[in-house]
C-alpha positions in Angstrom: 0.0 0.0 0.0 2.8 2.1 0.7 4.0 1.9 -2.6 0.7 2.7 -4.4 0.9 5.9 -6.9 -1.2 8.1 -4.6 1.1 6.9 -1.2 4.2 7.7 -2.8 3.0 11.2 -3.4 2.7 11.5 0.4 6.1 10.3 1.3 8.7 10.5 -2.0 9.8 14.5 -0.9 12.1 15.6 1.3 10.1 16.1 5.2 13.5 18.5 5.7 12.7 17.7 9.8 9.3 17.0 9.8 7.6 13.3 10.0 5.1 11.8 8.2 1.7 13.0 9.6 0.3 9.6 9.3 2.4 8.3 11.5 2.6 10.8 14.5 -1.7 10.6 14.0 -1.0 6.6 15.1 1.1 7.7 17.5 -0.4 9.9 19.1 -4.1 7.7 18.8 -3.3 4.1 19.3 0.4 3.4 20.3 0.9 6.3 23.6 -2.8 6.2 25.0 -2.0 2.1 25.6 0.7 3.5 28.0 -1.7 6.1 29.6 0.3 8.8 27.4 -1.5 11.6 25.7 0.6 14.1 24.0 -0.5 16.6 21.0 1.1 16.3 17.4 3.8 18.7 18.5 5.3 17.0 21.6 6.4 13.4 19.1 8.9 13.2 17.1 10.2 10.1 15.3 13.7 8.7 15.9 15.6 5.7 14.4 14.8 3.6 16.8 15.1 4.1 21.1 18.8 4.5 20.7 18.8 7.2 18.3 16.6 8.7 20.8 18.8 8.6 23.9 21.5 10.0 21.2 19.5 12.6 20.2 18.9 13.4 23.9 22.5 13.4 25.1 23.8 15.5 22.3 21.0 18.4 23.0 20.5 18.0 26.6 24.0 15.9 28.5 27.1 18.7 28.0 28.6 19.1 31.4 25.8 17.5 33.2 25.2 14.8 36.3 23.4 12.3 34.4 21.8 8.9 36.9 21.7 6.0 35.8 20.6 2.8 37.3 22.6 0.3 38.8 22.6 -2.4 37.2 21.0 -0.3 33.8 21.1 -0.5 30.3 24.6 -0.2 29.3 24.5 1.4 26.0 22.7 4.6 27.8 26.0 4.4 30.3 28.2 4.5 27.2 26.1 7.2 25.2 25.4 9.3 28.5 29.1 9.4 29.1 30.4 10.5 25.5 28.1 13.8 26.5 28.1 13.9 30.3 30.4 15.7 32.7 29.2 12.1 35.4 27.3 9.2 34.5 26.2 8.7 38.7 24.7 5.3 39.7 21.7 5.2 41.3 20.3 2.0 43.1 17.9 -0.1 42.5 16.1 -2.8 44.7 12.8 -4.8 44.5 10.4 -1.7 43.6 13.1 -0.7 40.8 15.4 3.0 41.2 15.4 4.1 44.7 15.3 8.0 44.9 17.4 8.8 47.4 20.3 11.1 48.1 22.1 10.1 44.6 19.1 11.4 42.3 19.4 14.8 44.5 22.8 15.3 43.0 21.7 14.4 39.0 20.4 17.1 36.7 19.0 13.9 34.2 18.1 10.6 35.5 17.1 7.5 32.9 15.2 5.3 34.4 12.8 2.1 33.3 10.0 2.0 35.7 7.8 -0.6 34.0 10.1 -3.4 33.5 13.7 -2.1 35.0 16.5 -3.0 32.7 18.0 -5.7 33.3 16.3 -7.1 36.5 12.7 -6.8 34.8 11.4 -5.1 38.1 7.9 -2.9 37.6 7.6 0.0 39.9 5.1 0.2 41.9 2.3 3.6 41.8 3.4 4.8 45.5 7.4 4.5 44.5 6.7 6.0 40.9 4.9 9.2 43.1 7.7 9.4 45.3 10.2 9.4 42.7 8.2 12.5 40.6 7.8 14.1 44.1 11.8 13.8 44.5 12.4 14.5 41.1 10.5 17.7 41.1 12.1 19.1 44.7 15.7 18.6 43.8 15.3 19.4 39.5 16.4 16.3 38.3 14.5 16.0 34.6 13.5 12.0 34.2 14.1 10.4 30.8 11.9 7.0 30.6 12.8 4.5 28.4 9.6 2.0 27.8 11.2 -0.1 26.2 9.6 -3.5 26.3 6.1 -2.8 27.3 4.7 -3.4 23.8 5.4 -7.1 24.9 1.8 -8.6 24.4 2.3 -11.4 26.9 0.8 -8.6 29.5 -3.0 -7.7 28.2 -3.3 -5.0 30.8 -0.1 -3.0 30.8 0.8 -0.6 34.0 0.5 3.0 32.6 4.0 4.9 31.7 5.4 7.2 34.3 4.9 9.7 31.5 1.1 9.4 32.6 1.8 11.0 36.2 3.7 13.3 34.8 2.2 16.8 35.5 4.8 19.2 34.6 6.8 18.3 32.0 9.5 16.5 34.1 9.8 13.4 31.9 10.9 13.0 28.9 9.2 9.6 27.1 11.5 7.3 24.9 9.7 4.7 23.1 10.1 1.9 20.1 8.0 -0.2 17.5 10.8 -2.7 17.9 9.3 -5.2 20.3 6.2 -5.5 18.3 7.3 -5.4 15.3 10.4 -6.2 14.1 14.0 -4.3 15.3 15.4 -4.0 11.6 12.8 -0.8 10.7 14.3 1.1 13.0 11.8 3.3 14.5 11.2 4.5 17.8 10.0 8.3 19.0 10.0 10.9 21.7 7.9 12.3 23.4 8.6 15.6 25.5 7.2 19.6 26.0 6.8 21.1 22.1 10.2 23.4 23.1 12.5 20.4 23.4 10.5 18.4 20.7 11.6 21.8 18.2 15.6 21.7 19.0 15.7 17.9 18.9 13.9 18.3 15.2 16.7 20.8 14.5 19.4 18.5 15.6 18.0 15.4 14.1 18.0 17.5 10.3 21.7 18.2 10.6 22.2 14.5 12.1 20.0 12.5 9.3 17.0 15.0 8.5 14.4 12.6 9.0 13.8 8.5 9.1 12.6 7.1 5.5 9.6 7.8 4.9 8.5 5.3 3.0 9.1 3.2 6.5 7.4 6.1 8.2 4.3 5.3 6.3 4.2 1.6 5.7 4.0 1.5 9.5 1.5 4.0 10.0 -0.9 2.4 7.5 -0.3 -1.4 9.4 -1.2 0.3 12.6 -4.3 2.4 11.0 -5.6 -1.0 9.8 -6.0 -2.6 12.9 -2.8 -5.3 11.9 -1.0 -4.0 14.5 -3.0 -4.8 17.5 -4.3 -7.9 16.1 -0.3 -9.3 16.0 -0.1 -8.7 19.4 -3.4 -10.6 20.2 -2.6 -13.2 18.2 0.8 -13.5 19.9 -0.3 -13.2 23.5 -1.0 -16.4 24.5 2.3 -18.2 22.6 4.3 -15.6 24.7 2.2 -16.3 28.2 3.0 -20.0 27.6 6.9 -19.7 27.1 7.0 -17.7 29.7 5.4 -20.1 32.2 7.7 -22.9 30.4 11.0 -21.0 31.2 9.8 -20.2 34.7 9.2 -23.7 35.2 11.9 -25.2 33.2 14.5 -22.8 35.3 12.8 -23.9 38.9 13.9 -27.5 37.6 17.2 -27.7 36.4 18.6 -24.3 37.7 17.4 -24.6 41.2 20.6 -22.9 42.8 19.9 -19.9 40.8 17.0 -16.9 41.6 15.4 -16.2 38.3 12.9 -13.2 38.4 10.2 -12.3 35.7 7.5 -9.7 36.3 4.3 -10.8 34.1 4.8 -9.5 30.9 8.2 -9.0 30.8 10.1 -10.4 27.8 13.2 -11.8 29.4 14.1 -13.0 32.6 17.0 -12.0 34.6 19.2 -15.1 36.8 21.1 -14.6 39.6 23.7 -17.8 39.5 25.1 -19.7 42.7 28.1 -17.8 44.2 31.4 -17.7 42.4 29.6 -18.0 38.8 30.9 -16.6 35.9 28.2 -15.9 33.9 30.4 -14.3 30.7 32.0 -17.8 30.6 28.9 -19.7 31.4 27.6 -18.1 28.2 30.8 -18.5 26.0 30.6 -22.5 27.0 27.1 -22.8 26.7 27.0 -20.8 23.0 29.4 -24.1 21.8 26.2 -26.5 23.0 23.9 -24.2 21.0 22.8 -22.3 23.7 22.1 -18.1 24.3 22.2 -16.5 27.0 23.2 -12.6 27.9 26.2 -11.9 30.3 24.7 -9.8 33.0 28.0 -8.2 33.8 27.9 -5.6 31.1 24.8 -4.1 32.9 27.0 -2.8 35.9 29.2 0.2 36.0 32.1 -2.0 37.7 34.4 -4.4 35.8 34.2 -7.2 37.5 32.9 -10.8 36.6 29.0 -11.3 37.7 26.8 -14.3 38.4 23.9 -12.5 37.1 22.7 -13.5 33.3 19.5 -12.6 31.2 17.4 -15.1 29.5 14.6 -14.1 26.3 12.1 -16.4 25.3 10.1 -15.0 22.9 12.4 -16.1 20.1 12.1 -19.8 20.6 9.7 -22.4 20.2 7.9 -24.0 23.5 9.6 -27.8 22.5 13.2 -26.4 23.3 13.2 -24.2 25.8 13.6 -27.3 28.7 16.5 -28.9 26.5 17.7 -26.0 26.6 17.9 -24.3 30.6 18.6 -28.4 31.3 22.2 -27.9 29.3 22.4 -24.8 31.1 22.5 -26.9 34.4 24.3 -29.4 33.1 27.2 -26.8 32.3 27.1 -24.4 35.0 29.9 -25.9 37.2 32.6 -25.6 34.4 32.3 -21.4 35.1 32.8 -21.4 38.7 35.3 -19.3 39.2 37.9 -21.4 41.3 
């Protein structure tokens, strides 16, 4: 459809550092009011994905600044954060996700993933997610949320972004089509106050002007049909169940290990025995076929960690056991002696 005579028409030119209309309309009608986000045509802008976004963000925003992150947290923010940033600060995080405490005080930008903390999958709670707009709001800190994995269809009734609290303009909202879709198109967005939405436009046209189009609209018509949230109906269930099977399938064979998984979370993040190395846990176990993620490169320290991350919405039901059973099998070769 995208490519029809009358579509191309609407895309083919040169948007300079505007967006295709089409697709901030979805946006703004069907993709943010899911998350409890409601934003006007002038407060989204379209990025190459979430990491474009956080790019975007530290080039216009980070110079010179304290920027929190949390502890363990997504590691490519650490590295873009700190390419920008006078101090990348860590700022725990415990079983309600980032704690606001004295740390936060000290940061002019925090980035933070309430809904599903990065790595440890942790949701925030309403009364912690208060506290921390309270805190944020005494001390100045401006929050930027990544929601990153909450188009994840396993959960039907998502918790609402921090964005939706937000009554001043504190938080800054970072979101991607990846999850749903698929990560190779490359689009995510922003959403923020229409000043800071203008000046990240201006960057973005000297940067790459604008994502294609043509992508820009093909997506816009899939979600305008209906396609869009039909695909994640359809997948629900299939992720639900492989979810329940890993949970299971890790209680059996992994039983020295903590796994935790809040509902609707795509991945699940393991806590090995003591003395586990989980870098060369996943280095042995990729030679039997096996993937896991290293949870090391989440923390700001270089050390070795028993801590790994597991996905599971990649792989069919019939191999997850073989596969967490090799796991357990080949766990005692990375003990560190």
């Amino acid at each position: 459809m995208a490519l029809a005579v009358l579509e191309i028409r609407g895309w083919a030119s040169d948007l300079i550092d505007r967006d295709d209309p089409l697709l901030i309309e979805q946006l703004q009608k069907h993709i943010l009011p899911r998350r409890g986000v409601w934003a006007n045509p002038d407060e989204i802008m379209v990025t190459m994905g979430a990491q474009n976004a956080l790019y975007l963000l530290a080039d216009l925003l980070m110079q010179g600044a304290r920027v929190g992150l949390e502890e363990p947290g997504y590691n490519d923010a650490r590295h873009i954060f700190g390419m920008r940033a006078r101090e990348v600060v860590p700022l725990a995080v415990d079983g309600s996700g980032l704690c606001p405490d004295d740390a936060l005080a000290q940061c002019d930008y925090a980035f933070i993933t309430p809904s599903y903390q990065c790595p440890t999958t942790v949701t925030m709670p309403l009364e912690r997610r208060e506290t921390l707009l309270r805190e944020a709001r005494r001390h100045d800190v401006v929050l930027i949320e990544d929601d990153y994995d909450t188009e994840n269809p396993a959960l039907t009734q998502p918790i609402p972004a921090l964005k939706s609290l937000d009554r001043d303009g504190r938080v800054i909202y970072v979101g991607s089509l990846s999850k749903s879709f698929v990560p190779g198109i490359r689009l995510g967005y922003i959403v923020a106050p229409a000043a800071v939405i203008r000046q990240a436009r201006a960057l973005r046209r000297f940067m790459l002007r604008h994502p294609p189009a043509n992508n820009q609209r093909a997506t816009a018509l899939f979600i305008s049909l209906g396609h869009h949230d039909a695909l994640l109906r359809r997948v629900a269930p299939i992720f639900q169940r492989r979810a329940e099977i890993l949970r299971d399938m890790l209680a059996r064979h992994l039983p020295q290990a903590r796994a935790h998984n809040s509902p609707g979370a795509s991945s699940f993040w393991v806590e090995g025995p003591p003395g586990l190395d989980a870098r060369k846990l996943a280095a042995i176990a990729l030679t039997h076929g096996v993937i896991i993620e290293p949870g090391d490169v989440f923390f700001s320290t270089d050390a070795p960690s028993p801590h790994f991350r597991m996905g599971y919405t990649a792989i069919a039901e019939e191999r997850i056991e073989e596969g967490v059973k090799l796991l357990g099998q080949l766990i005692g070769q990375a003990m560190v002696r």
